[in-house]
N, C-alpha and C positions, 0 to 999 in steps of 0.2 A: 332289462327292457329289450325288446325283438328290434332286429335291425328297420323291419317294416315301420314298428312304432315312433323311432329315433327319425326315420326317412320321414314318416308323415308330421312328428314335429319341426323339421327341417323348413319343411314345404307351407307346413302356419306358419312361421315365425315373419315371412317378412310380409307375409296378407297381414297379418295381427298390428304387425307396427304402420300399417295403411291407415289413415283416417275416412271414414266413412264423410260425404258431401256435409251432414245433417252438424258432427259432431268440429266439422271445418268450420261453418257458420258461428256454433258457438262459443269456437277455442277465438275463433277471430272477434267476434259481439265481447266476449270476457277481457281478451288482451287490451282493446279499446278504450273499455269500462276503467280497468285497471290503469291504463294511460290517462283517461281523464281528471281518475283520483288522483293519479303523482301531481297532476299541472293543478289542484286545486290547492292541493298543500303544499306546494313547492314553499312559497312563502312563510304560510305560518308556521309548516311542522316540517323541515327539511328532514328529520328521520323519517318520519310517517311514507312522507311524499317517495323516498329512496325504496320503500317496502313496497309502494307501489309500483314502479316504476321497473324493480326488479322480477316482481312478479306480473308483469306485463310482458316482459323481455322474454322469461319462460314460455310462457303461451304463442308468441311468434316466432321462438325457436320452434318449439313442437310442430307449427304449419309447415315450417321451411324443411325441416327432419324428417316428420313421421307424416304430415301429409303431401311432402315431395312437389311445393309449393313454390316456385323458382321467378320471381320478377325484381325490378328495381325498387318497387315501392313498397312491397313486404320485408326487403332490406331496410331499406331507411325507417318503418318502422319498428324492428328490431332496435338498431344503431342509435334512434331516437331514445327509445326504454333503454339498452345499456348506460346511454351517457346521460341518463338522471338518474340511473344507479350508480356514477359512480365509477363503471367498468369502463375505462378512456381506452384500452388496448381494443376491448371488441367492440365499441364502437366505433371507434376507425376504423376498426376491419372492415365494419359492415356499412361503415358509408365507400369504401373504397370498392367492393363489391359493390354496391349500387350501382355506382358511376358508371361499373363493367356495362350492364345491363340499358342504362338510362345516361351514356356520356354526354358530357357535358351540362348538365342538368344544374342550373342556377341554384336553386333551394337546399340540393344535394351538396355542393358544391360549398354554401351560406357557412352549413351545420358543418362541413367536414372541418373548414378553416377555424370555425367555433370550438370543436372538440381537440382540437389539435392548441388551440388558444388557451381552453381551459386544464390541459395537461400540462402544458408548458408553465401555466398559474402553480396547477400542485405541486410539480415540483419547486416552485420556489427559483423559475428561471424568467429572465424577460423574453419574449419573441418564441419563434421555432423557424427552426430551418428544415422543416420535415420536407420530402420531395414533392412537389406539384403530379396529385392524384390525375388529372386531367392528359400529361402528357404519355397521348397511346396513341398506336395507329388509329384506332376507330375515331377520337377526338382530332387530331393534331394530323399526319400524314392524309387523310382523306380530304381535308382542306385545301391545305397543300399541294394537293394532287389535281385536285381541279382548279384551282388558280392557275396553276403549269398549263392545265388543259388550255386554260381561257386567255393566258396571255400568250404562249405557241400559237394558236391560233391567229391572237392578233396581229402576231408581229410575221406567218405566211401572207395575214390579208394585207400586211403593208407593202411586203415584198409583190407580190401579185399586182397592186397598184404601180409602183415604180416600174415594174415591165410592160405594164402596159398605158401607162402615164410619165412616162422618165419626167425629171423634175418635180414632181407632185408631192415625193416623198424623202427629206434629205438621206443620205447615209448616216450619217450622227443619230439621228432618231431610229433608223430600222436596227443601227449598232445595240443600240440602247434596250430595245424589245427581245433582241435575239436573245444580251446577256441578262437581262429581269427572269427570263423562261428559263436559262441556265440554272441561275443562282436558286430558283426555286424548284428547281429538278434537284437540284445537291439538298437542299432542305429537307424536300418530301424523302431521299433516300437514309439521309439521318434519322428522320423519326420513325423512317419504317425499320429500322434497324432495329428500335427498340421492340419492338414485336417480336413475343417469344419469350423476354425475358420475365423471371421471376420475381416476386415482390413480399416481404415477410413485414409482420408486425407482432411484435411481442403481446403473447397476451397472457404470460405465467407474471403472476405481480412483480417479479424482478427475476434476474438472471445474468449469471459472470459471466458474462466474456471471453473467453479462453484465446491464447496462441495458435494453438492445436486442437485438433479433432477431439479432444478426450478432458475428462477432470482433475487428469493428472499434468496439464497445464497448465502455466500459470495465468493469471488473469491478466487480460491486455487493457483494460483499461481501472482507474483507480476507486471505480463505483461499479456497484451492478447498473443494467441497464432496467428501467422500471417500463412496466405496462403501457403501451401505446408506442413505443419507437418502433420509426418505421426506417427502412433498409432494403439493399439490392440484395438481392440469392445471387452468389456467383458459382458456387458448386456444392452438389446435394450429397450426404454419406448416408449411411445409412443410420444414425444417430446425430449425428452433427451437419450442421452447415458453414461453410464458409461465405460470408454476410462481408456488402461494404455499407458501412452505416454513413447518415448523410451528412456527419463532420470531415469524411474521408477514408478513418479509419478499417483495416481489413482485419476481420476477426472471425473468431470459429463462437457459434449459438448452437446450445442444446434443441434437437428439433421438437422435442415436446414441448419446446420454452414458446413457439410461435406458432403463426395459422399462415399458409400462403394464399394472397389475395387473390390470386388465380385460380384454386381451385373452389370452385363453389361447392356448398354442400349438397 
């Protein structure tokens, strides 16, 4: 093949994997379709419903992939179809990516607690302790930030009164404003802290543990870790990570074994 030939395959290949406006319509009318079938059989035919539901999850992957489709709500219907398929590691994923998009978002929010409820079911444990998807700058520090605004402010305008009302306004109470705007300066600078940090979720059906960077480690904890556990990234290799998962524990994850929540596709 001529180099020309190889250059202008080069140059289709990623026009090729573009979806055309017409063929967006009906991967999204089919996934739909498909999503309704899973919720009709969910009931009577949990296999059936599972077939459905899996191949609904295909078709809003292909939007999100091949037609470069990026919102919160084409997430959470992904996340919605993985987790009536079944797949509790990506749909975690994909409600946790939502929330990126859509923080704070009640419904998002409903389903992620749900999926994380029915993982904890499969395996056969009570509860989860999974991290609170919610706590980000965009969610959590922005609040924060303007409470600070609004109570600094209030506690100048009290000060501004006592100078030009002495008496009006005790010290005890303008003490008390100063340290409310404090103590919520120190808050907002903790959750902005968090900003930046990385955030993994298993999504190979299980995966050991390791000590170390490699597989000639021994395995740190006494089970593999199954689909859906979610974890801090503390340092990236180029095969492995070094993960602290939300019992405490510090350990090294195969990086084909997980997706990180932060980078969207």
């Amino acid at each position: 093949m001529s180099r020309l030939a190889v250059l202008l395959l080069l140059i289709a290949a990623p026009l090729a994997a573009q979806l055309s406006p017409e063929e967006e319509t009906q991967t999204f009318a089919e996934a739909n379709a498909e999503y309704q079938a899973g919720e009709s059989f969910k009931e009577l035919d949990p296999a059936t419903a599972r077939g459905h539901y899996g191949r609904a999850a295909l078709r809003y992957e292909r939007l999100i992939r091949e037609g470069g489709l990026q919102n919160g709500r084409l997430h959470f219907d992904w996340a919605n179809s993985l987790l009536g398929a079944g797949d509790y590691g990506r749909a975690i994923l994909n409600y946790r990516r939502a929330l990126r998009f859509l923080p704070g978002d009640a419904l998002i929010e409903h389903n992620l607690t749900l999926a994380r409820r029915q993982w904890s079911t499969n395996l056969g444990v009570s509860g989860t302790t999974q991290r609170a998807a919610g706590l980000t700058w965009s969610t959590t520090a922005k609040y924060q930030g303007a409470a600070f605004v609004a109570v600094w402010a209030f506690a100048w305008g009290l000060m501004s009164l006592r100078l030009l009302r002495p008496g009006r306004v005790q010290r005890s109470t303008l003490a008390a404003a100063f340290a409310g705007a404090g103590a919520l300066l120190l808050l907002t600078v903790a959750s902005a802290s968090q900003f930046g940090q990385q955030h993994g979720v298993l999504t190979a059906k299980q995966s050991v543990a390791r000590q170390g960077d490699g597989a000639g480690y021994q395995p740190a904890l006494a089970e593999p870790l199954q689909a859906g556990a979610e974890f801090l990234i503390l340092e990236s290799g180029v095969d492995w990570s070094h993960v602290e998962l939300d019992a405490g524990e510090s350990v090294w994850l195969a990086q084909q074994d997980f997706a990180v929540v932060e980078d969207i596709p």
